[in-house]
Backbone of each chain as ProteinMPNN parsed JSONL, in Angstrom:
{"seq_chain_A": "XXXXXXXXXXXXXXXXXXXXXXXXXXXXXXXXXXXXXXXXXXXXXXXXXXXXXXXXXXXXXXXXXXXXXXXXXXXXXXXXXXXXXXXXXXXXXXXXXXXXXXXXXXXXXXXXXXXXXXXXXXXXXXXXXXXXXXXXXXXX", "coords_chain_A": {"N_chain_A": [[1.712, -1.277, -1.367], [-1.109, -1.932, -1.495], [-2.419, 0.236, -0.863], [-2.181, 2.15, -2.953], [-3.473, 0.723, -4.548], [-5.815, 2.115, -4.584], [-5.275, 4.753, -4.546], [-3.607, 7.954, -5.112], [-0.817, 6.687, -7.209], [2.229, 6.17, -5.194], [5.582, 6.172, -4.379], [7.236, 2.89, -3.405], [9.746, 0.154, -2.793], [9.213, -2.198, -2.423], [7.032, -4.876, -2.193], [4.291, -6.141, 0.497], [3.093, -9.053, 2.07], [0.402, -10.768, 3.265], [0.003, -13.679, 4.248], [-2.03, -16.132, 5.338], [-1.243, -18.993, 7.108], [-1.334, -22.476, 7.93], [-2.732, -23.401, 11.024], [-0.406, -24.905, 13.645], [0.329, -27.012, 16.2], [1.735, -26.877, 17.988], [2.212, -23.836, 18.448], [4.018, -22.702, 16.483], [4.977, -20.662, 14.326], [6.465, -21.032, 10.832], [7.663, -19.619, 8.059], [9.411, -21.74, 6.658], [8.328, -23.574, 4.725], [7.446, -22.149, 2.737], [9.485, -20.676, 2.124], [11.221, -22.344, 1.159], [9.641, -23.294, -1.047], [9.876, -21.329, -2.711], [12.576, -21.055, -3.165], [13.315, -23.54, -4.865], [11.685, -22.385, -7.215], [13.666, -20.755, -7.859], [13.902, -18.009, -6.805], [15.284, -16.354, -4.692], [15.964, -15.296, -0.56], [16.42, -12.188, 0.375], [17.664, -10.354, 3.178], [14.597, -9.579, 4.785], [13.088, -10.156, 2.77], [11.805, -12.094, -0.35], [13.378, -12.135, -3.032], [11.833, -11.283, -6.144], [11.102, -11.84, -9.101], [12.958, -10.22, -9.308], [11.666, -8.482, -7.585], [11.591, -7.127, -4.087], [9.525, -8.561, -2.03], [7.553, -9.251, 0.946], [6.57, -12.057, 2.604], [4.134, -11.686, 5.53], [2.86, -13.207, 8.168], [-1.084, -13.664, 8.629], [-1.323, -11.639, 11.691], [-2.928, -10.965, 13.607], [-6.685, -10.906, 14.986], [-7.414, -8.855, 13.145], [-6.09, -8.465, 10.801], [-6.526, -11.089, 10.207], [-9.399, -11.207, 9.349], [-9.132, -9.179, 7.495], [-8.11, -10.404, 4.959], [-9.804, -12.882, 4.822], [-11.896, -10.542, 3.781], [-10.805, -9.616, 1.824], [-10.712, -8.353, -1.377], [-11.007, -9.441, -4.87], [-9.435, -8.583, -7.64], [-8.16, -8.536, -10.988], [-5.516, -8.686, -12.517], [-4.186, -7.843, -14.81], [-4.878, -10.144, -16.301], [-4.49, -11.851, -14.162], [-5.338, -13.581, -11.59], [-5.265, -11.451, -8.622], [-5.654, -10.474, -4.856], [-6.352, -7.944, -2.978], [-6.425, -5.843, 0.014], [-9.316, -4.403, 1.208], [-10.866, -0.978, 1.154], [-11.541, 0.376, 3.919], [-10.335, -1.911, 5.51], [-7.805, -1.488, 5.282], [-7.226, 1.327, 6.099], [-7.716, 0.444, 8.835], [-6.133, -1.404, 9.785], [-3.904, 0.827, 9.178], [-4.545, 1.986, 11.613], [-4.439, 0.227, 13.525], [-1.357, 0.164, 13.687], [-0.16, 2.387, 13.707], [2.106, 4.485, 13.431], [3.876, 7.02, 12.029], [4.05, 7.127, 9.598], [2.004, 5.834, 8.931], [-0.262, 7.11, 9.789], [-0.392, 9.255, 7.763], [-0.71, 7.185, 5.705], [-3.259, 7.348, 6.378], [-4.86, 9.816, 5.855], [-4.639, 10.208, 2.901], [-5.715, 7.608, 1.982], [-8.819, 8.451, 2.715], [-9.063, 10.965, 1.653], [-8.726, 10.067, -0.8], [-10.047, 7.406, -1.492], [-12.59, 5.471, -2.283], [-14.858, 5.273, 0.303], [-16.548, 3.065, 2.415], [-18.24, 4.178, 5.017], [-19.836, 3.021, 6.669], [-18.785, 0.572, 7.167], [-16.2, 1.029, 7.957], [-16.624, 2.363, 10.028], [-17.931, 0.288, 12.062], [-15.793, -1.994, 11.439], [-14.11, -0.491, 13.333], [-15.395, -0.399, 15.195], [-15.902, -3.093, 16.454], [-12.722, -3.453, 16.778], [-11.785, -2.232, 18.46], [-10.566, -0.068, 17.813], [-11.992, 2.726, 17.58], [-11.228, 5.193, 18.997], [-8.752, 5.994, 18.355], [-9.09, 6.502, 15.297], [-10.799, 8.918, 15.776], [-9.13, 10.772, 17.238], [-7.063, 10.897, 15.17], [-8.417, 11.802, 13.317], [-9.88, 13.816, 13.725]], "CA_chain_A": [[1.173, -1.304, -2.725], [-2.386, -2.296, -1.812], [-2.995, 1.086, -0.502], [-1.573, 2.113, -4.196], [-4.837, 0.546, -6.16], [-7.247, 3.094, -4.39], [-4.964, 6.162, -4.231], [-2.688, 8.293, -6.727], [0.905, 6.433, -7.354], [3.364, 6.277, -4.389], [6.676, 5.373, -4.07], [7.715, 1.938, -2.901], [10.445, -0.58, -3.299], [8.983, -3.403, -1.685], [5.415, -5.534, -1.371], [3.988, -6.696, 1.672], [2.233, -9.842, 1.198], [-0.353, -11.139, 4.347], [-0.714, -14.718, 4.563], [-2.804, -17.297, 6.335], [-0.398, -20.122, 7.472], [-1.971, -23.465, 8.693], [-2.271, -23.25, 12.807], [0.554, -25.757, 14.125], [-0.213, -27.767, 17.438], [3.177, -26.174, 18.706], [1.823, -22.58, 17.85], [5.214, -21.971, 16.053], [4.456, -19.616, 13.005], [7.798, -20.889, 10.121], [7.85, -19.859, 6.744], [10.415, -22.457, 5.842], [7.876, -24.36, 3.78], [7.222, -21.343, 1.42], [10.656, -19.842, 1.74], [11.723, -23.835, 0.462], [8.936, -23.64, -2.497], [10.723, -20.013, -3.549], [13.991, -21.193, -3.508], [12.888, -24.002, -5.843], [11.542, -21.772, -8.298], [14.568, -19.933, -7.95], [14.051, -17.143, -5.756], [16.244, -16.054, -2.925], [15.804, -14.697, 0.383], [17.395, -11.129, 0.504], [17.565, -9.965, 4.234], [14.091, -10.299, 5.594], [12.275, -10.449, 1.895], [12.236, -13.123, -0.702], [13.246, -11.371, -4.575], [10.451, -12.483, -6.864], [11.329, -11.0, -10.448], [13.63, -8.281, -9.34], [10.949, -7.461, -6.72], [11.722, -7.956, -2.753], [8.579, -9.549, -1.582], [7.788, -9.72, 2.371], [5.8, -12.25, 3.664], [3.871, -11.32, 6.63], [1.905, -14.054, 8.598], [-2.074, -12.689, 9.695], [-1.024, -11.67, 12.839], [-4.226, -10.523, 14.406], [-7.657, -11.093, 14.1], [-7.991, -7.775, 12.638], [-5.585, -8.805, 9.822], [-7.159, -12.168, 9.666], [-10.491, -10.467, 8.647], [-9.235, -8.114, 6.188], [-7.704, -11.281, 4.343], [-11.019, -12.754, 4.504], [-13.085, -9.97, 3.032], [-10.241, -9.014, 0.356], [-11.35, -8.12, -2.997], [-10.371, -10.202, -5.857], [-9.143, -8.379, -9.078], [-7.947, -9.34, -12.356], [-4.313, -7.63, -12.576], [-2.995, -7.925, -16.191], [-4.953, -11.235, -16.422], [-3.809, -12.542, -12.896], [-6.565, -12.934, -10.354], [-4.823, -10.843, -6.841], [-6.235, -9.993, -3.937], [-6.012, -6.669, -2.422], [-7.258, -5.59, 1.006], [-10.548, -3.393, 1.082], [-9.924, 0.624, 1.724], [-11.217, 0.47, 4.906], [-9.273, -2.941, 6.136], [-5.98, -1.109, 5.111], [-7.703, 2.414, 7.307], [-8.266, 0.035, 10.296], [-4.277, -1.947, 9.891], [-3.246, 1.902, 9.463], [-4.599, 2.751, 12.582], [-3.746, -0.322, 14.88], [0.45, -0.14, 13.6], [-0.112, 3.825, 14.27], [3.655, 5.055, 13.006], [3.175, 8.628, 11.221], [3.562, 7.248, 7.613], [0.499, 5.151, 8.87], [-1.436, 8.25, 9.663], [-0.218, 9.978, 6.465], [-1.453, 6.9, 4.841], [-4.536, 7.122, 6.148], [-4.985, 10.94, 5.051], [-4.516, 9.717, 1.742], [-7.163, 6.906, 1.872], [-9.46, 9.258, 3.249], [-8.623, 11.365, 0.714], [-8.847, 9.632, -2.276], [-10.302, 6.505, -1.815], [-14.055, 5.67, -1.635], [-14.938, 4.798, 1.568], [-17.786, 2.634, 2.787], [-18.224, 4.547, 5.979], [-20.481, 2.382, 7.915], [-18.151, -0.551, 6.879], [-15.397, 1.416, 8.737], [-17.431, 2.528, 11.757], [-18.057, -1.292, 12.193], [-14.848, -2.22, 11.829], [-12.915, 0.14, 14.116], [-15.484, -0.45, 16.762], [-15.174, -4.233, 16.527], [-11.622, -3.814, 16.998], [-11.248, -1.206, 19.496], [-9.492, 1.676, 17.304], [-12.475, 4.048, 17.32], [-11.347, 6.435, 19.724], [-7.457, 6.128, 17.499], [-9.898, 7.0, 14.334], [-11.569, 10.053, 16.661], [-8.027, 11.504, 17.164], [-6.36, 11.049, 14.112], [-9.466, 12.675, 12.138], [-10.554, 15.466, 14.57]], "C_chain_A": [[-0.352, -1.415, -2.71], [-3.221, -0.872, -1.514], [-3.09, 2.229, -2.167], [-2.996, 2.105, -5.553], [-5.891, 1.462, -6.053], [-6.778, 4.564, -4.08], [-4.052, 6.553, -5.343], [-1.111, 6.774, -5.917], [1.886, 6.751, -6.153], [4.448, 5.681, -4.298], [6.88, 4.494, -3.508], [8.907, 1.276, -3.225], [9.922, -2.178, -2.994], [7.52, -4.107, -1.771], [5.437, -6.678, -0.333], [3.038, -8.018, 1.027], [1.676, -10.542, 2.728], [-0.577, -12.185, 3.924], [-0.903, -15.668, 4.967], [-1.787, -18.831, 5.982], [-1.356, -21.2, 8.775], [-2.06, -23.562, 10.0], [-1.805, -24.603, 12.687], [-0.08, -26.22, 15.657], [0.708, -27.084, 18.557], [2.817, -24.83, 19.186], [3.06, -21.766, 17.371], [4.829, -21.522, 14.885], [6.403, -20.239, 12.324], [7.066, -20.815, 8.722], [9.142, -20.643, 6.094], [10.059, -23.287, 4.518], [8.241, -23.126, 2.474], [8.691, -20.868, 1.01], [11.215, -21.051, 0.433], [11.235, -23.473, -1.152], [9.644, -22.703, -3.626], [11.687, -20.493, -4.385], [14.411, -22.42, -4.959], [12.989, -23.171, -7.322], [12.42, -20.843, -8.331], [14.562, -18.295, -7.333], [14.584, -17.278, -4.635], [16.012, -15.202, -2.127], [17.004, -13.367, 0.231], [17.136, -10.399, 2.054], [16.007, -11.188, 4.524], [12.812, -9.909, 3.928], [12.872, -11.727, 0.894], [12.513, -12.191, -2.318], [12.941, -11.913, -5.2], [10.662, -11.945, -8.031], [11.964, -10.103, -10.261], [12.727, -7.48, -7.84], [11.181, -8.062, -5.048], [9.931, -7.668, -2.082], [8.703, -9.754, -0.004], [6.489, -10.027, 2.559], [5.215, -12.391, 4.77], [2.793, -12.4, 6.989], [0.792, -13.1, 9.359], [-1.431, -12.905, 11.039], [-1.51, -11.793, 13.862], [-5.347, -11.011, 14.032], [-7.993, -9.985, 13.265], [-7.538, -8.653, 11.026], [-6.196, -10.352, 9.043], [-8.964, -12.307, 8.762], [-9.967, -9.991, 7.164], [-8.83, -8.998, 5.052], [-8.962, -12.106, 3.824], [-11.866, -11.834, 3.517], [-12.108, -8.809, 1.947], [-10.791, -9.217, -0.604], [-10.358, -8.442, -3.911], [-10.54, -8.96, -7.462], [-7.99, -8.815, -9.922], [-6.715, -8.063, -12.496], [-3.876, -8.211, -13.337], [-3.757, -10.048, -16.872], [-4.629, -12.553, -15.061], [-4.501, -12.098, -12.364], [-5.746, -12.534, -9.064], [-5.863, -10.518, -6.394], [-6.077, -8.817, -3.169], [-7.093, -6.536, -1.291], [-8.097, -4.515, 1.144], [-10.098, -2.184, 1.717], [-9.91, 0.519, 3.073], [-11.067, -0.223, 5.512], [-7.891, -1.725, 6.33], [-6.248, 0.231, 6.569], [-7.33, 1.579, 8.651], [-6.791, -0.41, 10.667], [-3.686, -0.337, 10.047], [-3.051, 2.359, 11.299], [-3.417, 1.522, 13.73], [-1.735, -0.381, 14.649], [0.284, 1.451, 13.916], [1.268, 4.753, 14.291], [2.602, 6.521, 12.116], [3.319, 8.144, 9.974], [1.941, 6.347, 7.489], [-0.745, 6.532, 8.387], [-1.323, 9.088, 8.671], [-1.142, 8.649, 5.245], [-3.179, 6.965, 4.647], [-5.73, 8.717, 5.782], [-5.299, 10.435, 3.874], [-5.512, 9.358, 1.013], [-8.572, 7.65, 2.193], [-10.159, 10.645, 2.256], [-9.333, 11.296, -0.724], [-9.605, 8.504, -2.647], [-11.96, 6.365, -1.536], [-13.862, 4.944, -0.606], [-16.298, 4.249, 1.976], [-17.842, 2.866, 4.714], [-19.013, 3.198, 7.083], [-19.897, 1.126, 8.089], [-16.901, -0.406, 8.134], [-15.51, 1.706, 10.157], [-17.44, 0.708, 12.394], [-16.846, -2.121, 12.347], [-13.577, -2.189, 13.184], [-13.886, -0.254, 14.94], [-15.459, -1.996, 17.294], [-13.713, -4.566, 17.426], [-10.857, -3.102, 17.924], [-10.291, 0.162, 18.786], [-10.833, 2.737, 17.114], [-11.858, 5.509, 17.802], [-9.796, 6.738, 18.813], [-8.414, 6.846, 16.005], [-10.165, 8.549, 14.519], [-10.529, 11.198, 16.653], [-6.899, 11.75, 16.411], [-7.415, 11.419, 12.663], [-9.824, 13.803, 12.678], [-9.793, 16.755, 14.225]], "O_chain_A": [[-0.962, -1.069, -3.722], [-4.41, -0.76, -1.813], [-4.054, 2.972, -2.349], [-3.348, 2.73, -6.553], [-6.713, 1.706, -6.936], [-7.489, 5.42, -3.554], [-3.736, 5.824, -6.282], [-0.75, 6.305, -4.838], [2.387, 7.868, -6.278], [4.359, 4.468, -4.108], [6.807, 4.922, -2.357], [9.39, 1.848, -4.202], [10.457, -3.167, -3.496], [6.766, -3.445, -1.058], [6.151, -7.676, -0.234], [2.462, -8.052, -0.06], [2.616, -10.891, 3.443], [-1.437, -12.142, 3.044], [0.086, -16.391, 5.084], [-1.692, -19.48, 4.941], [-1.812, -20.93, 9.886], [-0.967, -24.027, 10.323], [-2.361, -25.437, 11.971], [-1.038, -25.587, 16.1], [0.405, -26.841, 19.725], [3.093, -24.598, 20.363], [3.254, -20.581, 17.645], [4.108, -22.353, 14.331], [7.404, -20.016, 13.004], [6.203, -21.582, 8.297], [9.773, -20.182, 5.143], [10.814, -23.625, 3.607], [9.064, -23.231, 1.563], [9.046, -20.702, -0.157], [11.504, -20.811, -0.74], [11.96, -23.378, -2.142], [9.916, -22.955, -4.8], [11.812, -20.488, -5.61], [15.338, -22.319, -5.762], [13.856, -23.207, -8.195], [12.01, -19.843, -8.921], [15.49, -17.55, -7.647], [14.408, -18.129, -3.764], [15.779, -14.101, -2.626], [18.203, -13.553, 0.022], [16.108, -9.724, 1.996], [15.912, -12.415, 4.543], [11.723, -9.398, 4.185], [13.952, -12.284, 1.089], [11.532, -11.516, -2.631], [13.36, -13.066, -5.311], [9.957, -10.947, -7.88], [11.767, -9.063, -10.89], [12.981, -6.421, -7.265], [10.982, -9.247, -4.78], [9.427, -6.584, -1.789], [9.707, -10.307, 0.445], [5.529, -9.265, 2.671], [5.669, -13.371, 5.36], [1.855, -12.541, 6.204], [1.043, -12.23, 10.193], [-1.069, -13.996, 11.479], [-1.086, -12.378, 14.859], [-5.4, -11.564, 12.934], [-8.99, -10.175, 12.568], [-8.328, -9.266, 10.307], [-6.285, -10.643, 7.85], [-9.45, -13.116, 7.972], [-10.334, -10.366, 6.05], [-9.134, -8.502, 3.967], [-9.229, -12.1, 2.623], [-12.456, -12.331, 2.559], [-12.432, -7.718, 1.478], [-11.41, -10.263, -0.794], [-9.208, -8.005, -3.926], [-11.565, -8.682, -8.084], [-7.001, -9.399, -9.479], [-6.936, -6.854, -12.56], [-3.141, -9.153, -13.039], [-3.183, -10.851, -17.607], [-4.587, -13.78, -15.149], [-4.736, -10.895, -12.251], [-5.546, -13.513, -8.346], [-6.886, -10.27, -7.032], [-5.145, -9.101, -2.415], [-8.262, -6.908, -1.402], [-7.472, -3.456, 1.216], [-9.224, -2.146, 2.583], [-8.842, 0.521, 3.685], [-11.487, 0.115, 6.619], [-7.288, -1.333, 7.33], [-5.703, 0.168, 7.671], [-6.631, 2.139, 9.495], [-6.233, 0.067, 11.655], [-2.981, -0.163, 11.041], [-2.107, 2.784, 11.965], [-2.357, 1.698, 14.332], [-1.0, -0.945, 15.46], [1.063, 1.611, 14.855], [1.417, 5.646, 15.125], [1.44, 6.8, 11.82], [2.68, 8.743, 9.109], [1.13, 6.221, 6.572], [-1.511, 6.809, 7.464], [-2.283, 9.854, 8.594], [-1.898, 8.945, 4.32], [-3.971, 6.812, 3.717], [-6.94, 8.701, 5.551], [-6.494, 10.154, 3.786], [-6.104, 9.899, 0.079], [-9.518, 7.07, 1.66], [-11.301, 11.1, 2.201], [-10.064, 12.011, -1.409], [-9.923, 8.36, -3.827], [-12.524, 7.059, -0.69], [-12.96, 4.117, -0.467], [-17.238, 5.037, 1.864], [-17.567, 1.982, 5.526], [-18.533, 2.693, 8.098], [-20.304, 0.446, 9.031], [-16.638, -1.264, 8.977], [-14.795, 1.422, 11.118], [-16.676, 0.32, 13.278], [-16.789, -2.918, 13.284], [-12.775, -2.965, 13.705], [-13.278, -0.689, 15.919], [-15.051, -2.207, 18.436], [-13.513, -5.411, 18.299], [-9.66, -3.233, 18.18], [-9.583, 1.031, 19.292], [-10.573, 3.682, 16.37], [-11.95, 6.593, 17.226], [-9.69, 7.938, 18.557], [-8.133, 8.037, 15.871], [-9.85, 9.361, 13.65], [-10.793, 12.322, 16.226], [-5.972, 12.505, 16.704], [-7.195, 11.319, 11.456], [-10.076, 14.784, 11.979], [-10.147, 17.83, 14.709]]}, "seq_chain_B": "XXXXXXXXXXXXXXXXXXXXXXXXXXXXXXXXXXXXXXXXXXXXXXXXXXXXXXXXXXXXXXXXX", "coords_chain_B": {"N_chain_B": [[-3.453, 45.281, -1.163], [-5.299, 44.189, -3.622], [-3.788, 43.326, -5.169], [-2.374, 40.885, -3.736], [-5.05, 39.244, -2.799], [-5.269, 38.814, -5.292], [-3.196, 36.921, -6.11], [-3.879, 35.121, -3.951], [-5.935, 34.133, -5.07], [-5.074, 32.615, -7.273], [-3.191, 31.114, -6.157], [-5.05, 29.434, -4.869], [-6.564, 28.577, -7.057], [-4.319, 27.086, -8.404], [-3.95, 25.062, -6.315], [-6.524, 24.046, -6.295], [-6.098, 22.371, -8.53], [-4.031, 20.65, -8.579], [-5.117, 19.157, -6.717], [-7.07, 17.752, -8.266], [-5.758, 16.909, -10.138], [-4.442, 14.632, -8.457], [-6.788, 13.357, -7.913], [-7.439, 12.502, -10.291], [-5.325, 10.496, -10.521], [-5.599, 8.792, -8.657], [-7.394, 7.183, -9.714], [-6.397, 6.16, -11.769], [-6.235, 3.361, -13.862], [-4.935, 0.047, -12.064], [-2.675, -1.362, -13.664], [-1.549, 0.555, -14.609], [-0.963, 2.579, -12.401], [1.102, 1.034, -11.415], [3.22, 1.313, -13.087], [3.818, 3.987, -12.986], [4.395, 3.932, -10.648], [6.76, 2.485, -11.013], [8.28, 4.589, -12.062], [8.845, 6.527, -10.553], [10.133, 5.01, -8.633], [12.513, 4.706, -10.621], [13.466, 7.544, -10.511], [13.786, 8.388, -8.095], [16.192, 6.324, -7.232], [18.342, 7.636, -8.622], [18.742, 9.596, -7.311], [18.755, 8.684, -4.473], [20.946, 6.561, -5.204], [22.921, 8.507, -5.706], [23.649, 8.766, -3.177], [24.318, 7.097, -1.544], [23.012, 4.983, -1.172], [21.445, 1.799, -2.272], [19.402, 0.871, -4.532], [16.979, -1.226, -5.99], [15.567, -0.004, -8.772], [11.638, -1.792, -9.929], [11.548, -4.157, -12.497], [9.948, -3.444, -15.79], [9.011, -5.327, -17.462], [9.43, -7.358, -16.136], [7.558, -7.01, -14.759], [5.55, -7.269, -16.018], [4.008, -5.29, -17.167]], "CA_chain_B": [[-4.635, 44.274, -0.83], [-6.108, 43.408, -4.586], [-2.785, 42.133, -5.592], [-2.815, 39.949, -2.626], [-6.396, 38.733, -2.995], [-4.964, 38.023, -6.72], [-2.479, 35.96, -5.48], [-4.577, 34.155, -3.062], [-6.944, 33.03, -6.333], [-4.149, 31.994, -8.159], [-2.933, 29.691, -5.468], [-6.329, 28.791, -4.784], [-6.442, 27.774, -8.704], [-3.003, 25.688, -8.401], [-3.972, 24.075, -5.521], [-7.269, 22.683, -6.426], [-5.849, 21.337, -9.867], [-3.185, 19.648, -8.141], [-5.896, 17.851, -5.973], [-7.82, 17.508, -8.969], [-4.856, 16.005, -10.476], [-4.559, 13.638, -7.492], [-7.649, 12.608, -7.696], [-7.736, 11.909, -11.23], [-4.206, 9.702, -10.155], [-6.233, 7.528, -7.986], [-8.596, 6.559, -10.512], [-6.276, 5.269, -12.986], [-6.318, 1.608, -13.346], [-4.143, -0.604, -11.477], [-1.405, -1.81, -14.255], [-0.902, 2.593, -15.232], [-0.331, 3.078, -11.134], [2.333, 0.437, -11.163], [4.018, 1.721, -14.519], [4.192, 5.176, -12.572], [5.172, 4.128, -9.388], [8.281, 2.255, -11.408], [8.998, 5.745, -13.177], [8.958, 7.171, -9.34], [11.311, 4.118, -8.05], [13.524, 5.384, -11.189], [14.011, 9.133, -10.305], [14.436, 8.099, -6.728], [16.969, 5.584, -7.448], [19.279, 8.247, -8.933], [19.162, 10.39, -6.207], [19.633, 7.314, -3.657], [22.501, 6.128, -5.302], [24.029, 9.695, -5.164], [23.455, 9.044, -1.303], [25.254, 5.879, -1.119], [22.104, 3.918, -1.093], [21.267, 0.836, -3.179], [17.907, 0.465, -4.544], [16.451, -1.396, -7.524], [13.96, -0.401, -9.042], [11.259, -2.854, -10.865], [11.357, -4.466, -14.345], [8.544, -2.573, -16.292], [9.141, -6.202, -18.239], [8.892, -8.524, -15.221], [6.126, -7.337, -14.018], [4.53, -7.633, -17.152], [3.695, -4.113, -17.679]], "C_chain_B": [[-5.523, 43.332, -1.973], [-4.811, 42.188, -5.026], [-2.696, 41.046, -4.769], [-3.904, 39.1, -2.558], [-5.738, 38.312, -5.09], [-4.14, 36.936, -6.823], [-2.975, 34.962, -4.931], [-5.238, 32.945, -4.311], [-6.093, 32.615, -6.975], [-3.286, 30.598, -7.62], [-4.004, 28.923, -5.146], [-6.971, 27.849, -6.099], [-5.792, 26.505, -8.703], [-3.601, 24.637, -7.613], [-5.217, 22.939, -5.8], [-7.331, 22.273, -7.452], [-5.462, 20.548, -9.095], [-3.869, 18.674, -7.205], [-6.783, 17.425, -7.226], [-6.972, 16.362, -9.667], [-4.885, 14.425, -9.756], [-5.329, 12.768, -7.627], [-8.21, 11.517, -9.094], [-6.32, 10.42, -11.784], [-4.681, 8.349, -9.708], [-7.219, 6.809, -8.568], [-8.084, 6.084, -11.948], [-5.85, 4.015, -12.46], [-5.04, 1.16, -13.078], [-2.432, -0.918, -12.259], [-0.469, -0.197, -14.546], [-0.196, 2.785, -13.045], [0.777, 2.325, -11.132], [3.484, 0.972, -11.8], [4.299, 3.594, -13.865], [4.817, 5.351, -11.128], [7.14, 3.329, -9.468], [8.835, 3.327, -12.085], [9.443, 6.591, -11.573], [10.401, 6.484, -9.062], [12.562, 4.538, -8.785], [14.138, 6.87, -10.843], [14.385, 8.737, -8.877], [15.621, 7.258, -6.528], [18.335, 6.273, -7.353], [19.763, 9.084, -7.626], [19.93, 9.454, -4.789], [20.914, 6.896, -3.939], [23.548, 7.068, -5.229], [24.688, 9.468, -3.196], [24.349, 8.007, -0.869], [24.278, 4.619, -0.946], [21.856, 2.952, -1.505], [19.982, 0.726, -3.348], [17.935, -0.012, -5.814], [15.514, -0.9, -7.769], [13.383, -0.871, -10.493], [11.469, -2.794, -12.326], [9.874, -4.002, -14.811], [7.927, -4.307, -16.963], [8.929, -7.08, -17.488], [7.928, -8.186, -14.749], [4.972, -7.198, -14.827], [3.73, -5.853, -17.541], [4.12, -2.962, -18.386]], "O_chain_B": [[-6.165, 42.31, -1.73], [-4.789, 40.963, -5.15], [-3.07, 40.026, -5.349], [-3.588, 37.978, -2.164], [-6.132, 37.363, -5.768], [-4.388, 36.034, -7.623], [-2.622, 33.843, -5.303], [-5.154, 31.726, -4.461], [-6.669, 31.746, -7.629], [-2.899, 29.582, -8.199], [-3.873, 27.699, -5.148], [-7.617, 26.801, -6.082], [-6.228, 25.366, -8.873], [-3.775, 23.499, -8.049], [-5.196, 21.713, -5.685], [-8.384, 21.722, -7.774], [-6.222, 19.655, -8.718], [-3.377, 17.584, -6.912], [-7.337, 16.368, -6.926], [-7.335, 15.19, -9.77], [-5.226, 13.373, -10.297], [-5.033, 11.575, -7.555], [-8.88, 10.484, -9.132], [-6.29, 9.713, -12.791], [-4.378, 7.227, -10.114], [-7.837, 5.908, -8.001], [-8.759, 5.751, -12.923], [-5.388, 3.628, -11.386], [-4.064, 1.654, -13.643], [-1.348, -0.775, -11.694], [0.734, 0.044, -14.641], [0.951, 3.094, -12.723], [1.74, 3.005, -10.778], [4.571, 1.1, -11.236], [5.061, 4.308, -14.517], [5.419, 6.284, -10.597], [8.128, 3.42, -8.739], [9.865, 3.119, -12.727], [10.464, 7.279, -11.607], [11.492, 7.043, -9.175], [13.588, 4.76, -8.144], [15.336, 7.116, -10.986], [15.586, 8.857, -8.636], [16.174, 7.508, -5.457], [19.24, 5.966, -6.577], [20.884, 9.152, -7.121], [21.06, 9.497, -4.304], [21.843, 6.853, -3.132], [24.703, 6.832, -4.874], [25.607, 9.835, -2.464], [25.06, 8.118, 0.13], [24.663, 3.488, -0.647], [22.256, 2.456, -0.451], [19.299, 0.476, -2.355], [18.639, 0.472, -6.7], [14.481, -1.161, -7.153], [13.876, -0.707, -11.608], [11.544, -1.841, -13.103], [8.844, -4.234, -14.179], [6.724, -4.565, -16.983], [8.137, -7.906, -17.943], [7.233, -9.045, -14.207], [3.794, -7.055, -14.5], [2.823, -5.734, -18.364], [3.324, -2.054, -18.623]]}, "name": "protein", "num_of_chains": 2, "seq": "XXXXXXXXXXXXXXXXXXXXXXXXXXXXXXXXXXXXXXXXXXXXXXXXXXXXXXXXXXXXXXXXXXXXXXXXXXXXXXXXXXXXXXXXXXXXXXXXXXXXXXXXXXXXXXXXXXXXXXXXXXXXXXXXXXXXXXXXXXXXXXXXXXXXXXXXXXXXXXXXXXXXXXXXXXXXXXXXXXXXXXXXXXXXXXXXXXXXXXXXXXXXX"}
C-alpha cells in the first residue's frame, strides 16, 4: 500500500506494517505484546496477519538496517485526519531492490515510473547499502 | 505502408493517453487511491471466488472512506 500513495491504484488485499520493537537482552524479536493489545481491542490473528476492520494487517519487525532507516526518515501524512507514516519513494526503491522477487522489480518500474524521485537521495542510499550494482542491472 | 504508419499513430495516441492516464492515477490523493483500489479488490473478488478462492475485500465504511 505504501508504494500505492506515490503511484496509480494497485491491487492489494493486505497491509504491511514495519515496526520498531524494543531490543530484548535475549535478542528474541515476539510480537505477543502487540498481538495481546489487538486481541483486547478485539482483533484476531488470521494466519500470519492480525484483521483490523475487515483488513488483514501484517506486522513486520525492522529487520535490517536498511529498513530501520527508511522507518526513520518516513514521511508523516494526514490520511482522512489520521497522522500515518508512509515510507519515502526511494526507501520503498531500495527495500524493492534488497527482497529482489519480480513483483519487486515490477514495483520498482512503477516507482520509477510514476513517482518523483529524489535521485541523489537514491544514489546515496543504494550505495550505503550495497544495492547499487542490483539498481545498475535492473535499470540498464 | 500509409495504412500501417496510420495505425502505428493511432497506437502511438492510445498508448500515450493510457500513460497519461497513469500518471494522472498517481497524483490523485491518497483517500481516492484507496476508494479505487477497494473497487479493484471488488472486481477481483468475483473472479477469485469463481476460482475457489476466498478474498475480502475492504469496507469503503471501515476505512472511513
Amino acid at each position: 500500500m505504501g508504494a500505492t500513495f506515490y503511484t496509480e491504484p494497485v491491487l492489494t488485499f493486505d497491509l504491511d506494517v514495519f515496526i520498531l520493537l524494543p531490543s530484548k537482552t535475549s535478542g528474541v524479536i515476539s510480537l505477543d505484546a502487540l498481538y495481546a493489545a489487538l486481541r483486547r481491542r478485539g482483533y484476531k490473528e488470521e494466519r500470519e496477519a492480525v484483521s483490523i476492520e475487515g483488513v488483514p494487517v501484517q506486522f513486520l519487525p525492522a529487520y535490517n538496517p536498511l529498513i530501520e532507516e527508511a522507518l526513520a526518515q518516513a514521511r508523516e501524512i494526514d490520511y482522512e485526519g489520521v497522522s500515518t507514516r508512509v515510507l519515502r519513494a526511494e526507501y520503498l526503491i531500495a527495500i524493492c531492490l534488497q527482497t529482489g522477487r519480480t513483483k519487486d522489480r515490477a514495483r520498482v518500474a512503477m516507482l520509477r515510473e510514476q513517482a518523483s524521485i529524489d535521485r541523489d537521495l537514491l544514489a546515496e542510499i543504494t550505495k550505503r547499502h550495497q544495492l547499487k550494482e542490483k539498481w545498475t542491472l535492473w535499470t540498464e | 505502408m500509409d495504412a500501417l504508419d496510420g495505425v502505428n499513430a493511432e497506437v502511438t495516441r492510445i498508448l500515450a493517453a493510457k500513460e497519461k492516464r497513469r500518471h494522472e492515477l498517481a497524483r490523485l490523493p491518497f483517500p481516492e487511491k484507496v476508494r479505487a483500489v477497494i473497487q479493484l479488490q471488488e472486481m477481483a473478488a468475483t473472479i477469485l471466488r469463481a476460482r475457489g478462492k476466498i478474498v475480502k475485500p475492504w469496507s469503503a465504511s471501515r476505512t472511513g472512506v
